[in-house]
C-alpha positions in Angstrom: 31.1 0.8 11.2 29.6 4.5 11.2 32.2 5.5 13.3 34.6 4.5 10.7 33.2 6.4 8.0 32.9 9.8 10.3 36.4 9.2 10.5 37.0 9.1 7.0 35.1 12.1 6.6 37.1 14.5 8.5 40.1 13.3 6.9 41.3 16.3 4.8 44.4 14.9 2.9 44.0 15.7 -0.7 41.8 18.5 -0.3 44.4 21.3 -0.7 45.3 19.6 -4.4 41.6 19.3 -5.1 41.4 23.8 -4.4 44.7 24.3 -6.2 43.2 22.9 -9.3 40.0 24.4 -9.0 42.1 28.3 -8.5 44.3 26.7 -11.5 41.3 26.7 -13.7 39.5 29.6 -12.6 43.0 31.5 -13.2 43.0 29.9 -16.9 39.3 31.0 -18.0 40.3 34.5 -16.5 43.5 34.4 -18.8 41.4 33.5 -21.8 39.0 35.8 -21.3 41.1 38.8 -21.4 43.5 37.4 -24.6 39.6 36.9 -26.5 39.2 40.4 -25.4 42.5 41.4 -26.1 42.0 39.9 -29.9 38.9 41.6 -30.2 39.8 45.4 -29.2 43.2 45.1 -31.5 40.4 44.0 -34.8 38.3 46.8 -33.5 40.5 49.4 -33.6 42.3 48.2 -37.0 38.7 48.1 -38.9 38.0 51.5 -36.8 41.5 53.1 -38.6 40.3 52.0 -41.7 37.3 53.6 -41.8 39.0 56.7 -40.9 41.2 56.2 -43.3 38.7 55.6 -46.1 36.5 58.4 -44.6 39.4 61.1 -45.1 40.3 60.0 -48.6 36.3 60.2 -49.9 36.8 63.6 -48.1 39.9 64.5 -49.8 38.3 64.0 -53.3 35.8 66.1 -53.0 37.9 68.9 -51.6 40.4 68.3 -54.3 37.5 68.7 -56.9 36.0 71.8 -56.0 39.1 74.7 -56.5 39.0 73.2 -60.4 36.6 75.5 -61.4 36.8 74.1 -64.8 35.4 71.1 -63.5 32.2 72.3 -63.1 32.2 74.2 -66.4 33.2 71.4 -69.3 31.6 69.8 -72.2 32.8 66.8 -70.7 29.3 66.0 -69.0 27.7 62.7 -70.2 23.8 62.0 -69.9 22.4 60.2 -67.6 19.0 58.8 -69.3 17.2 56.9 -66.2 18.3 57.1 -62.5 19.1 53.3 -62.3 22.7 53.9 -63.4 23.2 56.3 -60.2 24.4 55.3 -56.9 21.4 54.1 -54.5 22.3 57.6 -52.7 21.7 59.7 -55.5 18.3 58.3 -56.7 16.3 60.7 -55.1 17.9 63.9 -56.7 16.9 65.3 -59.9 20.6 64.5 -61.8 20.4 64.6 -65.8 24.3 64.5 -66.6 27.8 63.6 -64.9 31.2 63.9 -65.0 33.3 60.9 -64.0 37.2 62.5 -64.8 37.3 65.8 -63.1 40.3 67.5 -62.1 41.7 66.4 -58.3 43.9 68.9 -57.4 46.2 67.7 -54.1 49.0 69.6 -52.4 52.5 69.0 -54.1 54.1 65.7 -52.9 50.7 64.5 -51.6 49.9 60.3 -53.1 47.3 58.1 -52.3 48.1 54.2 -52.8 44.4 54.1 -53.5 42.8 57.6 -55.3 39.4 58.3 -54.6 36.6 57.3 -57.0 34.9 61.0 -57.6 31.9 62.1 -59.8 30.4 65.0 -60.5 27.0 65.2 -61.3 24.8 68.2 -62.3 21.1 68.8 -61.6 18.0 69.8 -63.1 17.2 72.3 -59.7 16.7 76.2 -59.9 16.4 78.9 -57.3 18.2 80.3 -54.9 19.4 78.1 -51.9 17.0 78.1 -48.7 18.5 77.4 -45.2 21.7 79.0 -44.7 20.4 82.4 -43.5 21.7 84.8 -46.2 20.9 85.5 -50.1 22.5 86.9 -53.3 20.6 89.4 -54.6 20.6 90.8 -58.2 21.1 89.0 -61.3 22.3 85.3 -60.6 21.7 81.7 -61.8 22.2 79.3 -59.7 23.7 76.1 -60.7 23.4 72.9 -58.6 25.8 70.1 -58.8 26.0 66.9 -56.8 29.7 65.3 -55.8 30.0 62.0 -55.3 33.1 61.1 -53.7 34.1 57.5 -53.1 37.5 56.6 -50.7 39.4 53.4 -49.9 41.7 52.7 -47.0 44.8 53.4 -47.8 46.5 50.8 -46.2 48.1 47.9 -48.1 48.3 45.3 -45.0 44.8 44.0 -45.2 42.8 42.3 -48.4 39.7 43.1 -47.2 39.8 47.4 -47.2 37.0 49.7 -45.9 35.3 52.4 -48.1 33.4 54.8 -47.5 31.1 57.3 -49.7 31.2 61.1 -49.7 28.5 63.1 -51.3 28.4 66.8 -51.2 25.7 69.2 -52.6 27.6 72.4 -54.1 25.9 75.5 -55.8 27.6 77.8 -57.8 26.7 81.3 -58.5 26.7 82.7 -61.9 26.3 86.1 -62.4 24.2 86.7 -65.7 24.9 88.8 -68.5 23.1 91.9 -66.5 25.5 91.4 -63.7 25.2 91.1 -60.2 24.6 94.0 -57.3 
């Protein structure tokens, strides 16, 4: 009787079918893997072009606000009484008015599907600018505005768009009624 089984046991019919469908569905989990992965870098790089994309266009307002010169020089400006109203990234500065219509000034033929959201707010700070290395000197006020710059991707093939939120400190330089050097 034992020598019956130890002759059963060195019988190796079947065991070729029994390592095909173990390579079979290694081979399948190997497949998967890569099409999850697959999935994954395609999502990636579509939500990574849409931040770009909403980046560039909260970038592009504020560059087309600041040649208007007249936006920064208007009766247009609105008080702001409490800093509750602003956005949670302009709490900290010292704001007292804004200016939500300015002036966006694009290259001819240039469209967004989705214009940015810009506001320009001014400030309650005075002095000259620290930091940059250089000064004016004479007879200058300086004038301290905030711009607030708010983009959207400008693609139409997705419901759920990025956005992204620009905000630029500018200064201008105002020569007073003495003049400058």
């Amino acid at each position: 009787m034992t020598k019956k089984a130890y002759f059963s046991l060195k019988d190796q019919s079947g065991a070729a079918l029994v390592i095909a469908l173990i390579m079979i569905i290694v081979l399948t989990l190997i497949a998967l893997a890569s099409s999850f992965t697959s999935i994954f870098e395609i999502k990636l790089s579509g939500n990574k072009r849409g931040t770009t994309d909403a980046f560039y266009t909260a970038d592009g307002g504020v560059q087309a606000v600041l040649p208007a010169i007249t936006n920064f020089y208007t009766s247009s400006y609105t008080l702001i009484p409490n800093s509750s109203t602003l956005p949670q990234a302009l709490r900290n500065e010292s704001i007292d008015s804004g200016f939500s219509s300015p002036i966006l000034s694009f290259p001819a033929g240039f469209n967004f599907t989705d214009r940015p959201n810009v506001t320009i707010y001014h400030t309650t700070r005075t002095g000259a600018p620290r930091g940059r290395g250089f000064s004016a000197s004479g007879s200058y006020d300086f004038v301290y505005y905030v711009i607030d710059s708010t983009g959207r991707d400008q693609m139409d093939a997705s419901s759920l768009k990025s956005s992204c939120e620009v905000v630029e400190k500018v200064v201008v330089l105002v020569p007073t009624m003495q003049g400058g050097n």
